[in-house]
Jmol script that loads the backbone (N, CA, C; Angstrom):
load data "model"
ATOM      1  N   UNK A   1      -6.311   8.349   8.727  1.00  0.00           N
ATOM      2  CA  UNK A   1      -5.599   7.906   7.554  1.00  0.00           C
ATOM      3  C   UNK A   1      -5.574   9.039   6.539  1.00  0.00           C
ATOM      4  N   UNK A   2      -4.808   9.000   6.041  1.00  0.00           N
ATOM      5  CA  UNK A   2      -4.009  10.317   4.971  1.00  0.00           C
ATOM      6  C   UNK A   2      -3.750   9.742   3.628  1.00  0.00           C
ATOM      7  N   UNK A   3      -4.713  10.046   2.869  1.00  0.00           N
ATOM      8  CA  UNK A   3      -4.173   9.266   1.406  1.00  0.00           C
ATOM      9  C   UNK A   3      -3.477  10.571   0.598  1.00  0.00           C
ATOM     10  N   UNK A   4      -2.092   9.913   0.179  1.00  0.00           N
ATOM     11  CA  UNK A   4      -1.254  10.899   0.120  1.00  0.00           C
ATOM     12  C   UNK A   4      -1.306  10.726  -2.197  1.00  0.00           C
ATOM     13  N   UNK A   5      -1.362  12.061  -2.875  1.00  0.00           N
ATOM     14  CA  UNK A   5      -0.856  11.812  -4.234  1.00  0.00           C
ATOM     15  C   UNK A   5       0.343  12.769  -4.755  1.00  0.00           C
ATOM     16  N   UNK A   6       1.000  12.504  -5.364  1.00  0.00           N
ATOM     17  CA  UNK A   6       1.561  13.709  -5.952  1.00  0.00           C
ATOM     18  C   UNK A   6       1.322  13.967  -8.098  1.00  0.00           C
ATOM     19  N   UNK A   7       0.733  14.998  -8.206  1.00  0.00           N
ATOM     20  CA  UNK A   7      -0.196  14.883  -9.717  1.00  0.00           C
ATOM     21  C   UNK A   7       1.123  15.348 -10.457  1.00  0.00           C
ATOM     22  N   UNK A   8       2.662  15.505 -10.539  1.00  0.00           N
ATOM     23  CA  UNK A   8       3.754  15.728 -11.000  1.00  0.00           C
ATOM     24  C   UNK A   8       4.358  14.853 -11.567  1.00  0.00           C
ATOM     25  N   UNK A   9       3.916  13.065 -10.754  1.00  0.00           N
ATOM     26  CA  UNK A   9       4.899  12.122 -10.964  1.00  0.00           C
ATOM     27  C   UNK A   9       3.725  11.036 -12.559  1.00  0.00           C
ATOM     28  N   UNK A  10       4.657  10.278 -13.330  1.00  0.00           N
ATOM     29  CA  UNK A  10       4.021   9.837 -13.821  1.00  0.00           C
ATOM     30  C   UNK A  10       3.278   9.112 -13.654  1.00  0.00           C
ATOM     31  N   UNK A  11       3.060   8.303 -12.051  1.00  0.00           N
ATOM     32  CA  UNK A  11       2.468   7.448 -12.182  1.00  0.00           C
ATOM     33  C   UNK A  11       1.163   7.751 -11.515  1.00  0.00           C
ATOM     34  N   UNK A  12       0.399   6.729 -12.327  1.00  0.00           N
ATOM     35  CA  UNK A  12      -1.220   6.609 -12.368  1.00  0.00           C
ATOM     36  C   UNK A  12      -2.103   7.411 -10.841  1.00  0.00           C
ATOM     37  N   UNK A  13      -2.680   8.165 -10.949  1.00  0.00           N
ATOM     38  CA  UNK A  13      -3.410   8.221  -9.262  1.00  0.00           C
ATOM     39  C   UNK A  13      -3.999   7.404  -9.058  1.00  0.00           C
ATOM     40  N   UNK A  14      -4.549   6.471  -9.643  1.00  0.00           N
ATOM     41  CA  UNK A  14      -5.269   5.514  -9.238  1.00  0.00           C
ATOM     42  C   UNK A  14      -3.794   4.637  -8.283  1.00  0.00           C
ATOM     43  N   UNK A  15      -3.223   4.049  -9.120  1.00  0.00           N
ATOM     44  CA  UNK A  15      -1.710   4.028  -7.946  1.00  0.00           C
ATOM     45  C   UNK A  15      -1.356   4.421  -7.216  1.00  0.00           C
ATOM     46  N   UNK A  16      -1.209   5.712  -7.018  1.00  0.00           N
ATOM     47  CA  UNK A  16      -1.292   6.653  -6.372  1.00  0.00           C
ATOM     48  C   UNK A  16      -1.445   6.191  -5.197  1.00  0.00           C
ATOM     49  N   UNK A  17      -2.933   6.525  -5.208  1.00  0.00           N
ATOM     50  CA  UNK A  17      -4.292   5.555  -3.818  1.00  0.00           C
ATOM     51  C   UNK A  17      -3.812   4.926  -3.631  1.00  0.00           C
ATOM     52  N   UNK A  18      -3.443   3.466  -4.644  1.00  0.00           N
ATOM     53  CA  UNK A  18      -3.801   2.133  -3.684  1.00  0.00           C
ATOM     54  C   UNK A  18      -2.427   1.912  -2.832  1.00  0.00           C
ATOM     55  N   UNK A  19      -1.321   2.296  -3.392  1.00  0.00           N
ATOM     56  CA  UNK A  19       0.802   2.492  -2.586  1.00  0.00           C
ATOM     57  C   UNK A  19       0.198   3.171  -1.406  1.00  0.00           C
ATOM     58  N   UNK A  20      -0.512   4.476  -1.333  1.00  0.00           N
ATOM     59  CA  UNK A  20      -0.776   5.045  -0.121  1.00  0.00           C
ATOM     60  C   UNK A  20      -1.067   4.211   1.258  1.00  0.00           C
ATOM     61  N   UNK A  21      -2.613   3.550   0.539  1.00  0.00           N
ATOM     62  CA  UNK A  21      -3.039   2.798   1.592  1.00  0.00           C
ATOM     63  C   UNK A  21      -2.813   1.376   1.814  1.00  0.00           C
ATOM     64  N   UNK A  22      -1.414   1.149   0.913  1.00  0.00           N
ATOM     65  CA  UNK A  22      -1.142  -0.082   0.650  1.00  0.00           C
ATOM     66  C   UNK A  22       0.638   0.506   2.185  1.00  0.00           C
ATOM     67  N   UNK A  23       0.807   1.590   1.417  1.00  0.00           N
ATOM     68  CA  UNK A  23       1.866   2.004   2.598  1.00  0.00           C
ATOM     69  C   UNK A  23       1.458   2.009   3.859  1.00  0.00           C
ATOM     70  N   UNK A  24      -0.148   2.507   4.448  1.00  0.00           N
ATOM     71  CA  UNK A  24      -0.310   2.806   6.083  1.00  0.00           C
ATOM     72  C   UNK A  24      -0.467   1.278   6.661  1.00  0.00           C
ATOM     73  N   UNK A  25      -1.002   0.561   5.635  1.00  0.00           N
ATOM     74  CA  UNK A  25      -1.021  -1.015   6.331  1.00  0.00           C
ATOM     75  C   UNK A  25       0.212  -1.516   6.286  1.00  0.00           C
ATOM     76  N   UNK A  26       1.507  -1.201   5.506  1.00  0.00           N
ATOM     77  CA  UNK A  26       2.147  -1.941   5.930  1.00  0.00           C
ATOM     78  C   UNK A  26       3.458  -1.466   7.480  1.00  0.00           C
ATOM     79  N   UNK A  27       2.743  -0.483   7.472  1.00  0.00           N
ATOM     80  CA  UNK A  27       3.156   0.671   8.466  1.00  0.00           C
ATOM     81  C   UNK A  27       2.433   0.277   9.768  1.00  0.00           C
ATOM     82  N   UNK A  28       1.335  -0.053   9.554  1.00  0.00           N
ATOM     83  CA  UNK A  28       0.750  -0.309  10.910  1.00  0.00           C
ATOM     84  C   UNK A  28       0.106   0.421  11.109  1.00  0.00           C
ATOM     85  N   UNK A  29      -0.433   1.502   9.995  1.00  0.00           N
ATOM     86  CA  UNK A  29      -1.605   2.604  10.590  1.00  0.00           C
ATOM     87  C   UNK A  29      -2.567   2.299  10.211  1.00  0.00           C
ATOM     88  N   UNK A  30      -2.649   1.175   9.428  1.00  0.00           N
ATOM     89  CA  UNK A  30      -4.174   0.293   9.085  1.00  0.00           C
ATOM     90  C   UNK A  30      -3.873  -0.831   9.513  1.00  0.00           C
ATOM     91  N   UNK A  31      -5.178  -1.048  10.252  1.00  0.00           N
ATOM     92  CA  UNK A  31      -5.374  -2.642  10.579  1.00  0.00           C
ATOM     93  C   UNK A  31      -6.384  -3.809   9.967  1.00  0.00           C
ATOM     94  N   UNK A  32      -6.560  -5.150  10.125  1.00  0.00           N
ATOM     95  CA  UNK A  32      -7.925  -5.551  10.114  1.00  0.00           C
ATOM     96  C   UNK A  32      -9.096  -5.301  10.520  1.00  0.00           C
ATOM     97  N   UNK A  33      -9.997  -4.692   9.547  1.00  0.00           N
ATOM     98  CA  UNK A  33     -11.193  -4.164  10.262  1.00  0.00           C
ATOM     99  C   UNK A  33     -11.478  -2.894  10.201  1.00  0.00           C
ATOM    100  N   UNK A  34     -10.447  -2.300   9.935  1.00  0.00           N
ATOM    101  CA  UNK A  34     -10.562  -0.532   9.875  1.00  0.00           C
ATOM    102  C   UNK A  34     -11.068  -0.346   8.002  1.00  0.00           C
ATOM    103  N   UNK A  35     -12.459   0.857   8.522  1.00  0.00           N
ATOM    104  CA  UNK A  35     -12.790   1.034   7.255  1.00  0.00           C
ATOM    105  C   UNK A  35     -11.797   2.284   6.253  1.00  0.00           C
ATOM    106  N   UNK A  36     -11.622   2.194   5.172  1.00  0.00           N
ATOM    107  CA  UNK A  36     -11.482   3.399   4.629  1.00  0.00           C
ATOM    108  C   UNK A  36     -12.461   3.972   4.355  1.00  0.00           C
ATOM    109  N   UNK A  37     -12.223   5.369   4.023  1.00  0.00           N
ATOM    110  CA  UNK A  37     -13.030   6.850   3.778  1.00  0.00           C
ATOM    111  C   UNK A  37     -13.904   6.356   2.624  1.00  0.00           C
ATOM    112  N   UNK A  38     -15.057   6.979   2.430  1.00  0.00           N
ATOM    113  CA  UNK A  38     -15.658   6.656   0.771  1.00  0.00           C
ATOM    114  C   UNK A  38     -14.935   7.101   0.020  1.00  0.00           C
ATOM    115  N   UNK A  39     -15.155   6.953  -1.071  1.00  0.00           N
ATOM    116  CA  UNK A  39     -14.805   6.775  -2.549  1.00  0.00           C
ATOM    117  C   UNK A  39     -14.846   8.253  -2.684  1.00  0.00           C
ATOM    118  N   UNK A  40     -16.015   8.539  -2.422  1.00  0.00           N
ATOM    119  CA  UNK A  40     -16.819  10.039  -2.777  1.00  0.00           C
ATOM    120  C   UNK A  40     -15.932  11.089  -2.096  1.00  0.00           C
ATOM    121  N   UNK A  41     -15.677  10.533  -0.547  1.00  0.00           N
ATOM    122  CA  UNK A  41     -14.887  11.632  -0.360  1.00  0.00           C
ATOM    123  C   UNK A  41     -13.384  11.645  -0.228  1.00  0.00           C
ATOM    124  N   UNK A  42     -13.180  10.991  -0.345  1.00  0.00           N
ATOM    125  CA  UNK A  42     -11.589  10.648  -0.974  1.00  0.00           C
ATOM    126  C   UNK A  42     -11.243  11.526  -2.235  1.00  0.00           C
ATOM    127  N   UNK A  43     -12.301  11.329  -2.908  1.00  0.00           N
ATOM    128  CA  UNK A  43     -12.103  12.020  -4.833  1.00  0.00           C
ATOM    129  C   UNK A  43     -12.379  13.240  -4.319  1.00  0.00           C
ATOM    130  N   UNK A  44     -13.521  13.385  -3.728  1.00  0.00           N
ATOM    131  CA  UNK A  44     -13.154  15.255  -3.184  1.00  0.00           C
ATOM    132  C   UNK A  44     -12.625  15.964  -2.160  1.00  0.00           C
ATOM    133  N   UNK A  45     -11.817  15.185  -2.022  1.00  0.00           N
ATOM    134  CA  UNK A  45     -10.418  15.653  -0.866  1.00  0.00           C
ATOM    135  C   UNK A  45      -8.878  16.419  -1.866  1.00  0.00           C
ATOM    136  N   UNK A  46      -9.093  14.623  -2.418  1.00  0.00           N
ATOM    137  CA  UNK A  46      -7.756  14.822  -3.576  1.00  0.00           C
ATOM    138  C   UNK A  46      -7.920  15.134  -4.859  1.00  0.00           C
ATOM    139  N   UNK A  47      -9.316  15.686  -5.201  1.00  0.00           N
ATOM    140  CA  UNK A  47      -9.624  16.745  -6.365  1.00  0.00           C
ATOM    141  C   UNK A  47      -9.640  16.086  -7.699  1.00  0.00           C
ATOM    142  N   UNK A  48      -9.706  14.160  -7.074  1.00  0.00           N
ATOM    143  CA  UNK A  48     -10.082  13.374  -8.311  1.00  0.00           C
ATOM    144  C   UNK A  48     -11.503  12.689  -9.038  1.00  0.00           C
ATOM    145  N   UNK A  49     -11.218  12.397 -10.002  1.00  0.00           N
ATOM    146  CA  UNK A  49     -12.935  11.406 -10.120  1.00  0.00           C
ATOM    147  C   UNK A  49     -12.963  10.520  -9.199  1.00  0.00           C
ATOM    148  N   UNK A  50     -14.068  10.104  -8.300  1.00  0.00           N
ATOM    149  CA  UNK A  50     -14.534   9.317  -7.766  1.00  0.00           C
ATOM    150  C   UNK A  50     -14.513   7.595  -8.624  1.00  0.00           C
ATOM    151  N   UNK A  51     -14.108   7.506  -9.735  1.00  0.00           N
ATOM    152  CA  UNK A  51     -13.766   5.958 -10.772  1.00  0.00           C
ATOM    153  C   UNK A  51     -12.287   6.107 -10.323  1.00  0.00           C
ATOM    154  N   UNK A  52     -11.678   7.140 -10.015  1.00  0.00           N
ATOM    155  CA  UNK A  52      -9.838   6.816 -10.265  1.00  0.00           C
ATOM    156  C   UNK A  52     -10.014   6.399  -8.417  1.00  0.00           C
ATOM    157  N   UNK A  53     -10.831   7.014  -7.606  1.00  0.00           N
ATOM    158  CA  UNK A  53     -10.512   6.181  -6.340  1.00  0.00           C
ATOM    159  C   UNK A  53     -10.748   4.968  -6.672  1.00  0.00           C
ATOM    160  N   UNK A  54     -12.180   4.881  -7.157  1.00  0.00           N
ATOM    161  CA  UNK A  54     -12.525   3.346  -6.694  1.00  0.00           C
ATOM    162  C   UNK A  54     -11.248   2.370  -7.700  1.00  0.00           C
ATOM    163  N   UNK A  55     -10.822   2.437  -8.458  1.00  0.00           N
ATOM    164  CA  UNK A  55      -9.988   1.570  -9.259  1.00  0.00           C
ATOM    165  C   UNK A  55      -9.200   1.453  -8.626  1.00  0.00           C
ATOM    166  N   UNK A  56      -8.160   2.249  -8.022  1.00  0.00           N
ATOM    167  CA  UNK A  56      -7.067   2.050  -6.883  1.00  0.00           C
ATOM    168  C   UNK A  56      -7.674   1.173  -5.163  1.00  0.00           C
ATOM    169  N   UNK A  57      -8.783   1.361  -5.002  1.00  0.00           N
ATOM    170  CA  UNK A  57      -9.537   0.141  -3.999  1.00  0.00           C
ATOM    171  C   UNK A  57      -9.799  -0.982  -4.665  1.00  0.00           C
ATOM    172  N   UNK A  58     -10.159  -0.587  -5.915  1.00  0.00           N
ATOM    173  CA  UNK A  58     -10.218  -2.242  -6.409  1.00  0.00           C
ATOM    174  C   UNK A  58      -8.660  -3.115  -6.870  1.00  0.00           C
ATOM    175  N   UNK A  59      -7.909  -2.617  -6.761  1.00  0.00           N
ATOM    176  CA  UNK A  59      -7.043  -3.040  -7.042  1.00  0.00           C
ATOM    177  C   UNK A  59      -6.420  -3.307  -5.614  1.00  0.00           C
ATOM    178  N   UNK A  60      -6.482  -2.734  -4.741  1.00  0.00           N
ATOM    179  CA  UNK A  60      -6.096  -3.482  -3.482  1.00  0.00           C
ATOM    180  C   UNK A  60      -7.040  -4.540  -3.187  1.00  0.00           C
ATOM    181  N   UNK A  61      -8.697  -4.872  -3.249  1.00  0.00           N
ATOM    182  CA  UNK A  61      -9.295  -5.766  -3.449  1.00  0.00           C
ATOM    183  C   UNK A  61      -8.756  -6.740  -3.804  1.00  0.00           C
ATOM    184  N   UNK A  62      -8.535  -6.395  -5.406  1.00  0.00           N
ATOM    185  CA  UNK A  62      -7.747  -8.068  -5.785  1.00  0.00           C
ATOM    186  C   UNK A  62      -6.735  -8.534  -5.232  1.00  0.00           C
ATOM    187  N   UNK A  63      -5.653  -7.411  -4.909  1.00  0.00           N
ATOM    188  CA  UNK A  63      -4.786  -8.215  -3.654  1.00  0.00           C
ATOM    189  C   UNK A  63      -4.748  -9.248  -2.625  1.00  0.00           C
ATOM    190  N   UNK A  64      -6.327  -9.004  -2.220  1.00  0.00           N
ATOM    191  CA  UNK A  64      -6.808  -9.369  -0.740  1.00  0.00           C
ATOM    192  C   UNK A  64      -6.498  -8.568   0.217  1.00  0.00           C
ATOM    193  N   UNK A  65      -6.268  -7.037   0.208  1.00  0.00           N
ATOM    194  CA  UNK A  65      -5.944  -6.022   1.207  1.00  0.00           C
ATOM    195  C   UNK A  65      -7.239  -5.314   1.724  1.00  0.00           C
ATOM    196  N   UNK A  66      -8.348  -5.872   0.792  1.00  0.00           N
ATOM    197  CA  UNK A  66      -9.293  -4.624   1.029  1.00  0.00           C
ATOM    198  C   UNK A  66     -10.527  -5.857   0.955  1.00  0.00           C
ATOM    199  N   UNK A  67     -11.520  -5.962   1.327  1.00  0.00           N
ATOM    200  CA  UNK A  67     -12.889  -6.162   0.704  1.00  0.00           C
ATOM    201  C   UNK A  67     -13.994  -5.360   0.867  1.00  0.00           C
ATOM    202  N   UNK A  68     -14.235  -5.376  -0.185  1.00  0.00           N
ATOM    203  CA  UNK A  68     -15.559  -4.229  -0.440  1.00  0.00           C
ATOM    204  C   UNK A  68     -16.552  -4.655  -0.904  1.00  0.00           C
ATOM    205  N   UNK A  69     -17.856  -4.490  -0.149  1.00  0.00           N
ATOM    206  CA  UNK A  69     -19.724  -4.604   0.019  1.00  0.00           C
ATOM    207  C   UNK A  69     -20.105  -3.312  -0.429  1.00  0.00           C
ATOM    208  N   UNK A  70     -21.224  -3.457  -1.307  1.00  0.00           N
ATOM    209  CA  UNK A  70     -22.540  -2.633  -1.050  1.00  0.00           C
ATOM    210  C   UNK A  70     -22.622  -1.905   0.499  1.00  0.00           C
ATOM    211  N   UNK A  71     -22.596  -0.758   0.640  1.00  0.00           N
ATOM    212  CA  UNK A  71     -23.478  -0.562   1.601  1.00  0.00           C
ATOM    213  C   UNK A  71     -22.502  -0.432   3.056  1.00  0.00           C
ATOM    214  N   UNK A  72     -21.169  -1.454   3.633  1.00  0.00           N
ATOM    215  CA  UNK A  72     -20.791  -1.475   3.676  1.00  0.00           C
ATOM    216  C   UNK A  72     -19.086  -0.868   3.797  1.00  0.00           C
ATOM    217  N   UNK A  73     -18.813  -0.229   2.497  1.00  0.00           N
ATOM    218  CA  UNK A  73     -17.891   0.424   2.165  1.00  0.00           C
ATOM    219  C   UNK A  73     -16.412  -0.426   1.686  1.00  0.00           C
ATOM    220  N   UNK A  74     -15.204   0.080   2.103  1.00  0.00           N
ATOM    221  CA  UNK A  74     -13.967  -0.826   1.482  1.00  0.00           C
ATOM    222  C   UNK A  74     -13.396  -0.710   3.432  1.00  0.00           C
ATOM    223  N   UNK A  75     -13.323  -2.324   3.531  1.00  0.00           N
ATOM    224  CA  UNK A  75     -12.633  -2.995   4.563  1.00  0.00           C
ATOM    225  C   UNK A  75     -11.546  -3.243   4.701  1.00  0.00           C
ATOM    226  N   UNK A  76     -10.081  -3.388   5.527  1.00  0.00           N
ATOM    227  CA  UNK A  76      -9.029  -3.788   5.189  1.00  0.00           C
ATOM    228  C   UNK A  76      -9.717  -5.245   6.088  1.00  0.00           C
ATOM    229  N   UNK A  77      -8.820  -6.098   5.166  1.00  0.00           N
ATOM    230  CA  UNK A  77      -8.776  -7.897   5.474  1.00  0.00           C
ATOM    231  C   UNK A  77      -7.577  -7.785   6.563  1.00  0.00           C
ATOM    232  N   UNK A  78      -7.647  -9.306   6.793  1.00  0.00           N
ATOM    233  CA  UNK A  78      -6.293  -9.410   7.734  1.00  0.00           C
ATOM    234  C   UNK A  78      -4.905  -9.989   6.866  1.00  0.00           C
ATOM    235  N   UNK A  79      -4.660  -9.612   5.499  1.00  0.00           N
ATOM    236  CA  UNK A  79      -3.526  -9.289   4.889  1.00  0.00           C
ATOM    237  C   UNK A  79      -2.777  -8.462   5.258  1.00  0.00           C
ATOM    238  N   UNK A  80      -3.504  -7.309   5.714  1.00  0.00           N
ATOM    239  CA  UNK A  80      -2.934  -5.950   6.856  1.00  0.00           C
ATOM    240  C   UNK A  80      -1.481  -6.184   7.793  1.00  0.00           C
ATOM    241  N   UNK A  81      -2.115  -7.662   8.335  1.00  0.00           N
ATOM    242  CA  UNK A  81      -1.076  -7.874   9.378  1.00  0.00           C
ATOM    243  C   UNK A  81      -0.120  -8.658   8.935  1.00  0.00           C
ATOM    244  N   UNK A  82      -0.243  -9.219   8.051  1.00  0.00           N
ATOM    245  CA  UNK A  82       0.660 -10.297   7.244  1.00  0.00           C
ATOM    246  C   UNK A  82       1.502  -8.697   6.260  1.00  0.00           C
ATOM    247  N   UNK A  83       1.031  -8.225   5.847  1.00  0.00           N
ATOM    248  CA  UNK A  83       2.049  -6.706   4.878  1.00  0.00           C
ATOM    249  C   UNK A  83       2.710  -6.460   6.210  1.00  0.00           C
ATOM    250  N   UNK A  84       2.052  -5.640   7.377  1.00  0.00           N
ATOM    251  CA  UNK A  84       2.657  -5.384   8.561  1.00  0.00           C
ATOM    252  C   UNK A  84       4.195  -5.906   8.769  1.00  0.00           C
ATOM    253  N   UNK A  85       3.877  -7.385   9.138  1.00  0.00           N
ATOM    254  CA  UNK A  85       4.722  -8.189   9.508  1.00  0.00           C
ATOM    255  C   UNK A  85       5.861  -8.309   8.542  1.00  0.00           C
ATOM    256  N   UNK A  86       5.672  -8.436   7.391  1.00  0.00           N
ATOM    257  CA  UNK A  86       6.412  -8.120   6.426  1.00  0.00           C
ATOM    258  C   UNK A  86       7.569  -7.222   6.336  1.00  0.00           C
ATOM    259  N   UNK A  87       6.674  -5.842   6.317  1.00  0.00           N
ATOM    260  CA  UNK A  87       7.578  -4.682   6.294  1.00  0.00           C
ATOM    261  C   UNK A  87       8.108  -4.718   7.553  1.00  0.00           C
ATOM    262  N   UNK A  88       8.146  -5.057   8.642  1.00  0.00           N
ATOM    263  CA  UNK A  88       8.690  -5.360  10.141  1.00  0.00           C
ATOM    264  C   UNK A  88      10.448  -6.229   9.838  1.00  0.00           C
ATOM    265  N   UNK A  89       9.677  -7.038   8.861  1.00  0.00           N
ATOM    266  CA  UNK A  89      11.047  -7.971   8.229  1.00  0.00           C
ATOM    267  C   UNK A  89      12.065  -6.773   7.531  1.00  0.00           C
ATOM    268  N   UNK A  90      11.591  -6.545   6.199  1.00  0.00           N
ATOM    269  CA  UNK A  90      11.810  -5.225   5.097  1.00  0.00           C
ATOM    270  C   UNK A  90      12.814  -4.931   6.229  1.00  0.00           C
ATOM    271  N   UNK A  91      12.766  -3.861   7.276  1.00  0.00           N
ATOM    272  CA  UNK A  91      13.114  -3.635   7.786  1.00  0.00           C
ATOM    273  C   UNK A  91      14.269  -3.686   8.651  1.00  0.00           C
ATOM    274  N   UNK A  92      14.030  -4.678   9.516  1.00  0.00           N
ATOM    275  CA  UNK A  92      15.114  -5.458   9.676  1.00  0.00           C
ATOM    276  C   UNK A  92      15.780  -5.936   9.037  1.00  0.00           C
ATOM    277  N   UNK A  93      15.744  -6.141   7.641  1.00  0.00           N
ATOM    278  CA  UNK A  93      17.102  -6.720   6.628  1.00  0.00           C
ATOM    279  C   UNK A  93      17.679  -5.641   6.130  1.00  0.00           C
ATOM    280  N   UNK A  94      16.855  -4.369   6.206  1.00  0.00           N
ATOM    281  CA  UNK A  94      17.914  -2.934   5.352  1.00  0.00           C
ATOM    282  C   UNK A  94      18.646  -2.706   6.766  1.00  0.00           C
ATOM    283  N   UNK A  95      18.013  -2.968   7.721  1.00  0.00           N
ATOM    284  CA  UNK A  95      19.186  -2.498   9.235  1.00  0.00           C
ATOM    285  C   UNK A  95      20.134  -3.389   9.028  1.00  0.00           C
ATOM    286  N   UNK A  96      20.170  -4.787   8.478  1.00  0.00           N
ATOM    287  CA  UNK A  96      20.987  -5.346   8.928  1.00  0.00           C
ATOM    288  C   UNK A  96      21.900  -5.287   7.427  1.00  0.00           C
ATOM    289  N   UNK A  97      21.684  -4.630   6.384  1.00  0.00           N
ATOM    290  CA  UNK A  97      22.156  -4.905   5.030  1.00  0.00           C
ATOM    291  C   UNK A  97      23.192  -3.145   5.811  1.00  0.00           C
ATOM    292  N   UNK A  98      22.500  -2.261   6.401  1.00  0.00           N
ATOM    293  CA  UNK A  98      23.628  -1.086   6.545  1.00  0.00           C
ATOM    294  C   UNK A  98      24.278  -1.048   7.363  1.00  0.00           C
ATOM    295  N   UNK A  99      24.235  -2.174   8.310  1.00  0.00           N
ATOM    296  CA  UNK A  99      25.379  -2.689   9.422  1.00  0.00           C
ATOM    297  C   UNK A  99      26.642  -3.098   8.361  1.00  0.00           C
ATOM    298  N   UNK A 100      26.148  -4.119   7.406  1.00  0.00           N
ATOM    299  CA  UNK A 100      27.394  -4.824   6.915  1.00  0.00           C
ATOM    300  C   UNK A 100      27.808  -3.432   5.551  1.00  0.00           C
ATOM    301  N   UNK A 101      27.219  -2.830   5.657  1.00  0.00           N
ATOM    302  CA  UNK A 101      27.872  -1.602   4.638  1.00  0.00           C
ATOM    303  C   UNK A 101      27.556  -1.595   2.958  1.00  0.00           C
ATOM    304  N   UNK A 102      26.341  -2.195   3.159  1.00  0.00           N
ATOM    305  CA  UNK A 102      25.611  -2.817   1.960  1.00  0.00           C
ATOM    306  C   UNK A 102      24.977  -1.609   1.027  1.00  0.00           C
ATOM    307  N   UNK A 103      25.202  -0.863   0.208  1.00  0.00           N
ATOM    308  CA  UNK A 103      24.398   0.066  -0.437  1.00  0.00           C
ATOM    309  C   UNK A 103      22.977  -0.194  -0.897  1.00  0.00           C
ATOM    310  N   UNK A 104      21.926   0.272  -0.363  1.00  0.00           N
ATOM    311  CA  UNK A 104      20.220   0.579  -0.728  1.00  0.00           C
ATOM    312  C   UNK A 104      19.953  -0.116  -2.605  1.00  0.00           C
ATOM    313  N   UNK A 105      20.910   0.313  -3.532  1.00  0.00           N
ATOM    314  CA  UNK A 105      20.749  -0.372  -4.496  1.00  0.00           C
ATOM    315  C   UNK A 105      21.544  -2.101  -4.060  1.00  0.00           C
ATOM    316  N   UNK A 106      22.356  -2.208  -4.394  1.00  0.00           N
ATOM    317  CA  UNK A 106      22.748  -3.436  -3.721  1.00  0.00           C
ATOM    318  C   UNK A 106      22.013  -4.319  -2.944  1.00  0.00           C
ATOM    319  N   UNK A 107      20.904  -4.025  -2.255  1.00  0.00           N
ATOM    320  CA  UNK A 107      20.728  -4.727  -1.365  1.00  0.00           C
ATOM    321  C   UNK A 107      19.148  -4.664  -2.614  1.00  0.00           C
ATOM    322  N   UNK A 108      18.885  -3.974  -2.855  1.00  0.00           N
ATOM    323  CA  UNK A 108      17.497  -3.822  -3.999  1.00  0.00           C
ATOM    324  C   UNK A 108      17.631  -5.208  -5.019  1.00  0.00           C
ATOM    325  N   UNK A 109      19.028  -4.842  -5.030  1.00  0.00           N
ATOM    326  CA  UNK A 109      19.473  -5.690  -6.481  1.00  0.00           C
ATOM    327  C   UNK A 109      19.620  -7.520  -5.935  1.00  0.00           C
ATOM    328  N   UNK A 110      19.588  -7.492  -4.589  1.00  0.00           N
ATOM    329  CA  UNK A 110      20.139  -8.795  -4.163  1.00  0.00           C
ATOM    330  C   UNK A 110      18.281  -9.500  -3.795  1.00  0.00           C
ATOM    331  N   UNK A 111      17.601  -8.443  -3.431  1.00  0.00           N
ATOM    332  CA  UNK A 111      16.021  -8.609  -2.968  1.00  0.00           C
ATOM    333  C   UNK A 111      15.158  -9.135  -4.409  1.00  0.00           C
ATOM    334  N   UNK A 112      15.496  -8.312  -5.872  1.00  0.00           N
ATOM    335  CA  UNK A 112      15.134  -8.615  -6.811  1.00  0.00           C
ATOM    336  C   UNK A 112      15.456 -10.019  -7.595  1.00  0.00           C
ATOM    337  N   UNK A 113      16.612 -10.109  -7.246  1.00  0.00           N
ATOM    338  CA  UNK A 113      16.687 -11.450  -7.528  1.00  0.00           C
ATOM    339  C   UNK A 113      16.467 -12.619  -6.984  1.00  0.00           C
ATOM    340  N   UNK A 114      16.601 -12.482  -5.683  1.00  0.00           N
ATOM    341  CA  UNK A 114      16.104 -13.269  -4.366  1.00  0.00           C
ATOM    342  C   UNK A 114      14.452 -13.739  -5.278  1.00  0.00           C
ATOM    343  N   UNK A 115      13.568 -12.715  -5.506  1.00  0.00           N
ATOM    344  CA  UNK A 115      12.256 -12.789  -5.889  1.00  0.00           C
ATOM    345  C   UNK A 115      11.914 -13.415  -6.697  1.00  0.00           C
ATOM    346  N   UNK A 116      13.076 -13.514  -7.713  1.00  0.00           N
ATOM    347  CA  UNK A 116      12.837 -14.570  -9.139  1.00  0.00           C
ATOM    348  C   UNK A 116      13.100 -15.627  -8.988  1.00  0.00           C
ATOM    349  N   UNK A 117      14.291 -16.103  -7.838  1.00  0.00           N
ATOM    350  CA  UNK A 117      14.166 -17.427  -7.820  1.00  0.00           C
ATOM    351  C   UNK A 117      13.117 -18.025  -6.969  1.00  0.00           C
ATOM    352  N   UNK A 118      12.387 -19.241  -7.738  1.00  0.00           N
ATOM    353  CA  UNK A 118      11.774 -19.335  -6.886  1.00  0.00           C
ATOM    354  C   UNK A 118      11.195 -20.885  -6.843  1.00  0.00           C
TER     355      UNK A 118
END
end "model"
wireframe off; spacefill off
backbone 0.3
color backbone group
């Protein structure tokens, strides 16, 4: 697993983290059960404080993407496969939104509202 940042864009690294490993699960390169890296060395990989990792794990925590023990480390749950499955969908509706000749915003704009009703 590859936790990816870029320190150019405005948004938060702690965000950063958690889109990363919020992206390989829904990708399928994380599963239920697979641990992530420590904290410790995560922050000295990507040349951050070790608080801006853990905040971006805790924030997949509260999701239910992650649970994290003492001792232990940060777990992915089986939300993994439910994001998975998801983006499997995601997927299949932008294939099927650029069959009918649907533009990427357009189809954003039809997903966003889809979301509010509810």
């Amino acid at each position: 697993m590859l936790i990816r940042i870029d320190p150019d864009t405005d948004a938060p690294l702690f965000a950063q983290i958690a889109d990363s490993v919020r992206a390989d699960a829904a990708a399928g390169r994380l599963a239920p059960g697979d641990r992530l890296p420590a904290a410790r060395d995560v922050a000295a990989a990507l040349g951050v404080n070790v608080h801006t990792v853990l905040r971006g794990y805790q924030e997949l925590r509260d999701e239910g993407l992650l649970d994290m023990r003492r001792g232990r480390g940060a777990v992915v749950t089986d939300a993994a496969a439910s994001l998975a499955s998801l983006h499997r969908d995601v997927r299949a509706l932008a294939a099927r939104a650029r069959a009918l000749g649907l533009s990427p915003d357009s189809l954003s704009s039809l997903v966003k509202e889809a979301t509010r009703d509810r």
